[in-house]
GUGUDO-107092 format. One line per field, with one value per residue (C-alpha): residue number from 1; residue in one letter; chain; x, y, z negated. Coordinates in Angstrom, 2 decimals, decimal comma. Layout:
nudo: [NUM | ...]
zaza: [a | ...]
bakol: [A | ...]
X: [X | ...]
Y: [Y | ...]
Z: [Z | ...]
This chain:
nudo: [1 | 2 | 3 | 4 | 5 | 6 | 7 | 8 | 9 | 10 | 11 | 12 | 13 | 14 | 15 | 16 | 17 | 18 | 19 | 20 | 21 | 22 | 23 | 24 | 25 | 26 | 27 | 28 | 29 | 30 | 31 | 32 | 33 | 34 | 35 | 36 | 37 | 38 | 39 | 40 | 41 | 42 | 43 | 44 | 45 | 46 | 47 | 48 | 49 | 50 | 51 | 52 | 53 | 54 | 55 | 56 | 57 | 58 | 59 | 60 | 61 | 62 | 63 | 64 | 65 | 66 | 67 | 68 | 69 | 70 | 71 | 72 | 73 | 74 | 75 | 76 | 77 | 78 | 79 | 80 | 81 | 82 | 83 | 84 | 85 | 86 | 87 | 88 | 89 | 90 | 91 | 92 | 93 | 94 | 95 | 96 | 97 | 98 | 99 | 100 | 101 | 102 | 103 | 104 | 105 | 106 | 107 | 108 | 109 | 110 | 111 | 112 | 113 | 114 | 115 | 116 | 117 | 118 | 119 | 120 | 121 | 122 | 123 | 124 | 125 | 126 | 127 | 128 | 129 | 130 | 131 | 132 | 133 | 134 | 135 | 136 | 137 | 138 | 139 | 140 | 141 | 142 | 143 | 144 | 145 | 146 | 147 | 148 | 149 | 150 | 151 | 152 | 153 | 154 | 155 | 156 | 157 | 158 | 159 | 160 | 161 | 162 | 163 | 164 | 165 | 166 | 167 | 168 | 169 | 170 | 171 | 172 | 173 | 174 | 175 | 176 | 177 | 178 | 179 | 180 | 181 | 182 | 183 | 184 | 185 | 186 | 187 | 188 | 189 | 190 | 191 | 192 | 193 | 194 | 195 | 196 | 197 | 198 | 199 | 200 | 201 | 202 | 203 | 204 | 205 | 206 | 207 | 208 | 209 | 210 | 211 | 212 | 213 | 214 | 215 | 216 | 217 | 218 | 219 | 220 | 221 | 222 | 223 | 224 | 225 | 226 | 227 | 228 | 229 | 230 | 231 | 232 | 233 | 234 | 235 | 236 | 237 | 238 | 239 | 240 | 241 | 242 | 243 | 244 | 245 | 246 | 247 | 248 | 249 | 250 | 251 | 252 | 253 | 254 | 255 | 256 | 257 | 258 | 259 | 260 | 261 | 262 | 263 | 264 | 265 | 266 | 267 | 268 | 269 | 270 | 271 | 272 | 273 | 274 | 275 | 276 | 277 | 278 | 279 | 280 | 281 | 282 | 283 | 284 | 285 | 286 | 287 | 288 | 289 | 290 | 291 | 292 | 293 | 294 | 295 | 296 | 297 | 298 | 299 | 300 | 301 | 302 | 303 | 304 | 305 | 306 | 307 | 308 | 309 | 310 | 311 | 312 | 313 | 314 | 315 | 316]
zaza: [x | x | x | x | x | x | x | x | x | x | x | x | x | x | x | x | x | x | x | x | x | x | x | x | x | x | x | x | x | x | x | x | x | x | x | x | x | x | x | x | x | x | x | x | x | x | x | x | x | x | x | x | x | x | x | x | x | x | x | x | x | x | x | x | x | x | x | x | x | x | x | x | x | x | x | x | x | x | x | x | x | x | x | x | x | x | x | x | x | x | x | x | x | x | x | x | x | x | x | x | x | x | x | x | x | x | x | x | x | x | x | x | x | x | x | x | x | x | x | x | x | x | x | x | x | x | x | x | x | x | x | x | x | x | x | x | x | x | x | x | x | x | x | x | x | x | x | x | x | x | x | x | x | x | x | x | x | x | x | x | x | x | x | x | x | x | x | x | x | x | x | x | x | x | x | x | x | x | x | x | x | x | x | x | x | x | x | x | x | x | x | x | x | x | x | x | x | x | x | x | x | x | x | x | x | x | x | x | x | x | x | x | x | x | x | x | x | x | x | x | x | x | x | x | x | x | x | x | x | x | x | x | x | x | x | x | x | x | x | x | x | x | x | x | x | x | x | x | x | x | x | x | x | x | x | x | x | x | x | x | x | x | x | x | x | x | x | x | x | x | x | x | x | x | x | x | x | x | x | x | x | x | x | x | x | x | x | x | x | x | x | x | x | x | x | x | x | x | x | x | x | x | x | x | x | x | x | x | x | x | x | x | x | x | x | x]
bakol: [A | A | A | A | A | A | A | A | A | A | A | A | A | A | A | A | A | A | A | A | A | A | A | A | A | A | A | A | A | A | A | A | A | A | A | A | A | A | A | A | A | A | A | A | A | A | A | A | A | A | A | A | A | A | A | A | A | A | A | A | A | A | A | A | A | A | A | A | A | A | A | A | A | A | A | A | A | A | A | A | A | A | A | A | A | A | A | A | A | A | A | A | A | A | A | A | A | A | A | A | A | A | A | A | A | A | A | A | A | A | A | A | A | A | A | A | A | A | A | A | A | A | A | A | A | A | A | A | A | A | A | A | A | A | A | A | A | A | A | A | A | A | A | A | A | A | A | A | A | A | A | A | A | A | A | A | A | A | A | A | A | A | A | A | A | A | A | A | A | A | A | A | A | A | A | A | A | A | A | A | A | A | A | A | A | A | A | A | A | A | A | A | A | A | A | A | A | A | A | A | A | A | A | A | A | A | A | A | A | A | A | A | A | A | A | A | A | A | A | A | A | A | A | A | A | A | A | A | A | A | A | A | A | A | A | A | A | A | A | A | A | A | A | A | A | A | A | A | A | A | A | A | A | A | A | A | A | A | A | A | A | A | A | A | A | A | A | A | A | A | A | A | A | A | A | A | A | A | A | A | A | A | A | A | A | A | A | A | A | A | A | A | A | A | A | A | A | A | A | A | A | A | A | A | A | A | A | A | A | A | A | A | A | A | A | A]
X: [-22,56 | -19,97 | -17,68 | -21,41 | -21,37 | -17,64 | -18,32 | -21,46 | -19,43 | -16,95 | -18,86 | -20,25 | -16,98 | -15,65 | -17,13 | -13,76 | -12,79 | -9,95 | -8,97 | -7,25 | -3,24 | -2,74 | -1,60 | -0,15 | 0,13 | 1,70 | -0,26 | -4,06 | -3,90 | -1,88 | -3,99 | -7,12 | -5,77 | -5,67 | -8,40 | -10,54 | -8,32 | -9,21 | -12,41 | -14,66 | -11,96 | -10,20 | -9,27 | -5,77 | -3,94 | -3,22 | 0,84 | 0,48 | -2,56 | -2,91 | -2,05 | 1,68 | 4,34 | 5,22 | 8,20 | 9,62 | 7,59 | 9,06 | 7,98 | 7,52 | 8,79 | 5,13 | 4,62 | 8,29 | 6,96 | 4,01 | 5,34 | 7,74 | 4,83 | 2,43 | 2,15 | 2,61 | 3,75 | 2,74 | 4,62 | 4,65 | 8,28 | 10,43 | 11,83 | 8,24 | 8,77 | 12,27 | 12,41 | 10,40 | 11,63 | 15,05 | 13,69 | 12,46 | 14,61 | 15,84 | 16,83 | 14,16 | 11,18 | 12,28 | 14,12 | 10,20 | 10,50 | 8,09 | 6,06 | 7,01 | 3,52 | 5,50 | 7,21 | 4,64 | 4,34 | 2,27 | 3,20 | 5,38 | 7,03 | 8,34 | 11,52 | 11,93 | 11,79 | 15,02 | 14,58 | 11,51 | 10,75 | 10,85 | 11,02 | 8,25 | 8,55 | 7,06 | 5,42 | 3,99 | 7,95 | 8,67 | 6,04 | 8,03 | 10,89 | 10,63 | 7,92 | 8,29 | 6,67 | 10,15 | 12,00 | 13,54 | 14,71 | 12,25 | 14,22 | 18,31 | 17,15 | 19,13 | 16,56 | 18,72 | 17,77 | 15,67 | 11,99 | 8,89 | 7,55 | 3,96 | 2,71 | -0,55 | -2,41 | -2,28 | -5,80 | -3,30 | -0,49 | -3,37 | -5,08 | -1,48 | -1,35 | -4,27 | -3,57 | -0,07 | -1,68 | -4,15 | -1,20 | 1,05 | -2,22 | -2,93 | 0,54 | -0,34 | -3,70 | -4,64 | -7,64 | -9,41 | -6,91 | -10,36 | -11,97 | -8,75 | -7,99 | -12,12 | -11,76 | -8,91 | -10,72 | -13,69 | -11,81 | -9,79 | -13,26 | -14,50 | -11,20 | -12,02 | -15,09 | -13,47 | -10,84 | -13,99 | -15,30 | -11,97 | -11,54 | -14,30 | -15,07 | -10,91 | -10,96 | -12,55 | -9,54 | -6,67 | -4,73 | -4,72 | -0,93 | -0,33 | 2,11 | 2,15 | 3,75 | 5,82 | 6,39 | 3,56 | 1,06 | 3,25 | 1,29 | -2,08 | -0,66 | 0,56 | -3,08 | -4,92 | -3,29 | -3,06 | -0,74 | 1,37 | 4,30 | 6,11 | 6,86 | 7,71 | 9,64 | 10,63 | 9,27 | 11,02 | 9,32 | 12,51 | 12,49 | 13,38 | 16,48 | 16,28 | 17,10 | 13,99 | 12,13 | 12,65 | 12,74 | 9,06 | 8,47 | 9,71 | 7,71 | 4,87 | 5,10 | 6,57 | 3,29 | 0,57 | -0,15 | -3,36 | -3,09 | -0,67 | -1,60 | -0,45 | -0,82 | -2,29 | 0,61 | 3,10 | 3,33 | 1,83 | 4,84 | 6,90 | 3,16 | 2,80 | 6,71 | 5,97 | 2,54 | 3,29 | 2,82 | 1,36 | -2,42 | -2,11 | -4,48 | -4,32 | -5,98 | -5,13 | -4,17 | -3,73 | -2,22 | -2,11 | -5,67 | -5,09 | -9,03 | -9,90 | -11,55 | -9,46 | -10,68 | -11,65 | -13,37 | -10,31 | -8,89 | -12,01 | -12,04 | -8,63 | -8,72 | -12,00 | -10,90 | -7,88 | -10,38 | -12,38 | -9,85 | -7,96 | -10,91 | -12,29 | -9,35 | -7,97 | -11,93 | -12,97]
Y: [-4,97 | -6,83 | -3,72 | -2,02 | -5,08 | -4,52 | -0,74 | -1,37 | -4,55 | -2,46 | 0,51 | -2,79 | -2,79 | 0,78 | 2,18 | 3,88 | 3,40 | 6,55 | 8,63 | 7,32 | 7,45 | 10,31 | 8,24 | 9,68 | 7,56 | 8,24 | 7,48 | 7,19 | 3,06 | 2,58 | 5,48 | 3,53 | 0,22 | 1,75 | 3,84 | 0,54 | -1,02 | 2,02 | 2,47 | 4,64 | 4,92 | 8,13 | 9,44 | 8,99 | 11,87 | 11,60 | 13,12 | 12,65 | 13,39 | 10,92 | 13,95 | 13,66 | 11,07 | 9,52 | 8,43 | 12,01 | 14,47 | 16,54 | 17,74 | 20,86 | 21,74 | 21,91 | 18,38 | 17,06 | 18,94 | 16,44 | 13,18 | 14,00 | 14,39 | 11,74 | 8,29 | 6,46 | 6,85 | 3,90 | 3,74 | 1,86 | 1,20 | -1,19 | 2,36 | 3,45 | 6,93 | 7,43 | 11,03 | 9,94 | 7,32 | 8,39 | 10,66 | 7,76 | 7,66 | 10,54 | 13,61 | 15,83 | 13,43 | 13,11 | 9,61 | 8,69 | 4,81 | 4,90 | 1,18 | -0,42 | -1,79 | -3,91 | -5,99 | -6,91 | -10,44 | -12,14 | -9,68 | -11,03 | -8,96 | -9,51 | -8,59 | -4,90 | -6,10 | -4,83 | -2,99 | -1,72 | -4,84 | -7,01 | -11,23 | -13,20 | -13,89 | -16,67 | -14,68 | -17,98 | -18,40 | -15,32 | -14,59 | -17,74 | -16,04 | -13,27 | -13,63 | -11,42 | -14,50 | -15,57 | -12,03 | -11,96 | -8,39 | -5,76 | -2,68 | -4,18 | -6,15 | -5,14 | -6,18 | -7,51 | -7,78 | -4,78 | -5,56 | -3,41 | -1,75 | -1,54 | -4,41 | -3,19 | -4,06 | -7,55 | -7,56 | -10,39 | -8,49 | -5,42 | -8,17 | -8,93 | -4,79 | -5,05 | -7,02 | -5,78 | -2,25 | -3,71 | -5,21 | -1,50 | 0,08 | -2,07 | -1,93 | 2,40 | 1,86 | -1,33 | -0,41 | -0,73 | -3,67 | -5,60 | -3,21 | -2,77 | -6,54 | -7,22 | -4,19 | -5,67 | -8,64 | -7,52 | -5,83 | -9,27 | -10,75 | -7,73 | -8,39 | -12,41 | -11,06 | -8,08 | -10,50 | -12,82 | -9,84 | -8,33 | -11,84 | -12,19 | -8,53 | -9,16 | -12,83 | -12,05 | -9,90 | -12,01 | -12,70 | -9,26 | -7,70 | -4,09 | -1,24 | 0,54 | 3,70 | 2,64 | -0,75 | -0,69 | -3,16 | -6,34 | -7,40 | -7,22 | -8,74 | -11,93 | -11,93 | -11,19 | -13,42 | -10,11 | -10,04 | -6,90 | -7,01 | -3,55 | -0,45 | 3,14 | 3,78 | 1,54 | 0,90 | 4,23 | 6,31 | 7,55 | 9,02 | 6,67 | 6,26 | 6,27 | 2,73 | 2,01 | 3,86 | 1,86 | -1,55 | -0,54 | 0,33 | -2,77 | -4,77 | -3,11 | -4,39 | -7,81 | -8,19 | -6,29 | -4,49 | -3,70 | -0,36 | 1,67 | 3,08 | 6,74 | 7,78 | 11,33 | 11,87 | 11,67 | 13,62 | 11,54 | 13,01 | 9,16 | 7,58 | 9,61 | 9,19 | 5,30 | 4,60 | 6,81 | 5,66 | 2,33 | 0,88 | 0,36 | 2,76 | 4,68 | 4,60 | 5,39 | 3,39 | 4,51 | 2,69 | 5,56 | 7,20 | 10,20 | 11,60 | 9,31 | 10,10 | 9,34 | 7,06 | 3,23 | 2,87 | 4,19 | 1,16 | -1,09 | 1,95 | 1,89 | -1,89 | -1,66 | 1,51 | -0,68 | -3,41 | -1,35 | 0,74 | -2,35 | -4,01 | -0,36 | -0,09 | -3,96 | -5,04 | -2,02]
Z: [-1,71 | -3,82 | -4,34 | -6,13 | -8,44 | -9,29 | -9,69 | -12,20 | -13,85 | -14,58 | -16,44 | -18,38 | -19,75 | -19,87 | -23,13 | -24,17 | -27,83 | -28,32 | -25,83 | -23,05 | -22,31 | -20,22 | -16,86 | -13,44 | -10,09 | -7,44 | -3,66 | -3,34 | -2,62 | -6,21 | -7,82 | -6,76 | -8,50 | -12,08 | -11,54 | -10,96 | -14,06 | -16,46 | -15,53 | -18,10 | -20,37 | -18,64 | -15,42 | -14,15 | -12,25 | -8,39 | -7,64 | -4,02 | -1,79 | 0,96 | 3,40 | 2,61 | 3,68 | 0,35 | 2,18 | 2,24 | -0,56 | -2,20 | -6,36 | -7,55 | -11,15 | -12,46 | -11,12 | -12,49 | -15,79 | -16,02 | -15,26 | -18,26 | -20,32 | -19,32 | -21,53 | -17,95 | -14,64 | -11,86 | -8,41 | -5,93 | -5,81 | -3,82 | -1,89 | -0,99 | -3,05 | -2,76 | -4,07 | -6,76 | -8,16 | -8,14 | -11,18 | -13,47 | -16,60 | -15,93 | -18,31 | -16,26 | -16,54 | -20,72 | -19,64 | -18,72 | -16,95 | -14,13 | -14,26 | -10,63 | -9,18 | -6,13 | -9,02 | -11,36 | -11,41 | -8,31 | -6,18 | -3,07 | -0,98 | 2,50 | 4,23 | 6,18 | 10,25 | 11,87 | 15,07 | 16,88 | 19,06 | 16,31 | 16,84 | 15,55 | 11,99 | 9,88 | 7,35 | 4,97 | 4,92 | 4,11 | 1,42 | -0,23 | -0,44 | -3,21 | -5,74 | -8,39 | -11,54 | -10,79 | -11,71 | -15,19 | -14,73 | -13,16 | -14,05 | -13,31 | -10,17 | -7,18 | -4,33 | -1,33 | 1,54 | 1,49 | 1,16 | 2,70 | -0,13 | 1,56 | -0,43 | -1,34 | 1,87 | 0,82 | -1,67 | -3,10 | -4,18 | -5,10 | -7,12 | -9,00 | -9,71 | -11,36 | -13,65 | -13,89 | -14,63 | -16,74 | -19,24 | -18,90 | -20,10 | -22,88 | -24,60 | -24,42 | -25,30 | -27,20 | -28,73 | -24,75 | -24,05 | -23,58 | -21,47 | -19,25 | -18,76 | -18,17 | -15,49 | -14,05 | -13,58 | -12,09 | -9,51 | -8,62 | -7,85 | -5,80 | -3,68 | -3,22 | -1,08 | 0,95 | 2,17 | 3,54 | 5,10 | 7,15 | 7,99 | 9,82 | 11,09 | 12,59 | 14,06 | 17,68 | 18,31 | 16,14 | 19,00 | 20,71 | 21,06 | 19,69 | 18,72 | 15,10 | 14,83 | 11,92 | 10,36 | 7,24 | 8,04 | 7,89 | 4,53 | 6,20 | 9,45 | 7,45 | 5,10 | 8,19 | 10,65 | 13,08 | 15,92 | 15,89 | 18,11 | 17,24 | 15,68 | 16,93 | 13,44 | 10,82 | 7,36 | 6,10 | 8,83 | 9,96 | 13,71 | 16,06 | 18,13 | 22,22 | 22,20 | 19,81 | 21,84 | 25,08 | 23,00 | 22,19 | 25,63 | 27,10 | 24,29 | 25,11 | 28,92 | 28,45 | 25,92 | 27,40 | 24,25 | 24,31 | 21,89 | 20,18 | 16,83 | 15,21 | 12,13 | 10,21 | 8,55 | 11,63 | 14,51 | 17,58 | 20,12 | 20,18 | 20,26 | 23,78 | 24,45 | 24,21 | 26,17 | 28,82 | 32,38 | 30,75 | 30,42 | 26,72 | 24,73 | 21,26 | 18,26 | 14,67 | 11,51 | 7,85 | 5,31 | 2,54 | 2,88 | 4,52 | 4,22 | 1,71 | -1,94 | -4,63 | -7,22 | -7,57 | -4,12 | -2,29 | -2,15 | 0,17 | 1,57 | 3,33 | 4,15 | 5,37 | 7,41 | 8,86 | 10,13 | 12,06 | 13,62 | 14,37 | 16,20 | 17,77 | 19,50 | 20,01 | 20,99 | 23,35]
């Protein structure tokens, strides 16, 4: 499989030549990124299992402690770890700048949907709208409207991180600046043939309506041409109102949807709430990695994870 050749291309290139910067991420998707990007040359440290809502975790001292102390910190960003990055440059992380991964340059980011019923958006339009080659200011830029920081399930935008990561590492460490960039590399070209493959395994059932239980697939919607037509919760995960409730409801019967997904992380109580006295059946969709191993293979894992479950449930 192509992701083997990436794996043994990139221990080709991961002869370390110090010791490593010691590096922290934040969620398993992101973690899996630099892991691929440093290869060999050390292991970076995982803050948040793929068990826990990065939307709401909370950090123990011991963990605040460490981020202080490490040479980098990656996030996701763009409001994805709210709790956690409102510590970067602060006095109890030792004014430690966590690196953004959502706006490194290449990465494009799409607009939070308003409302659980949401209209159909133009997503090649949207894409247009905010790409971050075009940001002068990563750390002062105030992003309005707010964008959906789930920007990894696009193998584009986890491409961009790559490289992105790749650079962050080098400036740390620049005696493996080589190994890092040829790592980063690699792992762009293992992408280029995952992309073919959810393409393909997806198309029978591209045009088959569904319900998420909260707004994080929009990124692999748009790549993958999918056609979700709601959300239980918004990109935030926050509960949903009664009227969100029955504008999913009555989206789900003026479309037919043919499945509503939950997720490990969430309670499936609205997921019942919503499909109730309807036809439309459930499955289950992961965007973090819930059960997933951390490390470079994480990452084909989840999308590959997200295919089938999609077309198990949408195809059956």
């Amino acid at each position: 499989m192509r992701f083997r050749s990436f794996l043994i291309a990139t221990a080709m290139f991961s002869t370390p030549a110090l010791a490593a910067p010691k590096v922290i991420v934040s969620v398993v998707p992101a973690h899996a990124i630099v892991s691929a990007v440093m290869g060999d040359t050390g292991k970076p440290e995982l803050l948040l299992s793929g068990k826990m809502s990065e939307h709401t975790a909370n950090f123990s001292p011991m963990q605040i402690s460490a981020l202080g102390k490490a040479d980098l910190v990656f996030v996701i960003g763009t409001g994805l770890e709210a709790k956690l990055t409102q510590l970067s440059g602060s006095e109890a992380v030792n004014g430690k700048a966590f690196f953004e991964l959502s706006k490194a340059d290449g990465v494009k980011t799409l607009p939070k949907r308003e409302g659980g019923a949401w209209e159909t958006h133009d997503h090649e339009a949207e894409e247009a709208g905010h790409d971050h080659d075009n940001d002068k200011d990563h750390d002062s830029e105030v992003m309005a409207p707010a964008f959906d920081p789930h920007s990894w399930l696009d193998p584009v935008n986890a491409a961009a991180m790559a490289r992105a990561a790749a650079k962050e590492l080098s400036k740390a460490d620049p005696d493996n600046a080589a190994t890092y960039a040829a790592n980063a590399e690699a792992f762009t070209a293992s992408l280029d043939a995952l992309s073919a493959e959810i393409t393909t395994e997806l198309a029978p059932v591209r045009d088959k309506p569904y319900v998420v239980f909260h707004d994080a697939y929009q990124y692999f919607e748009a790549r993958f041409g999918l056609k979700a037509v709601g959300s239980i919760s918004d990109a935030s995960a926050a509960s949903p109102s009664a009227r969100q409730l029955k504008e999913v409801r009555d989206k789900l019967a003026e479309t037919n949807a043919v499945c509503v997904f939950r997720e490990p992380q969430f309670d499936d109580n609205f997921v019942r709430v919503v499909i109730e006295g309807t036809k439309a059946k459930t499955g289950i969709l992961d965007g973090i990695g819930a059960d997933l191993e951390p490390g470079p293979a994480a990452y084909p894992a989840l999308l590959r994870n997200l295919a089938k479950n999609l077309k198990d449930c949408l195809g059956g």
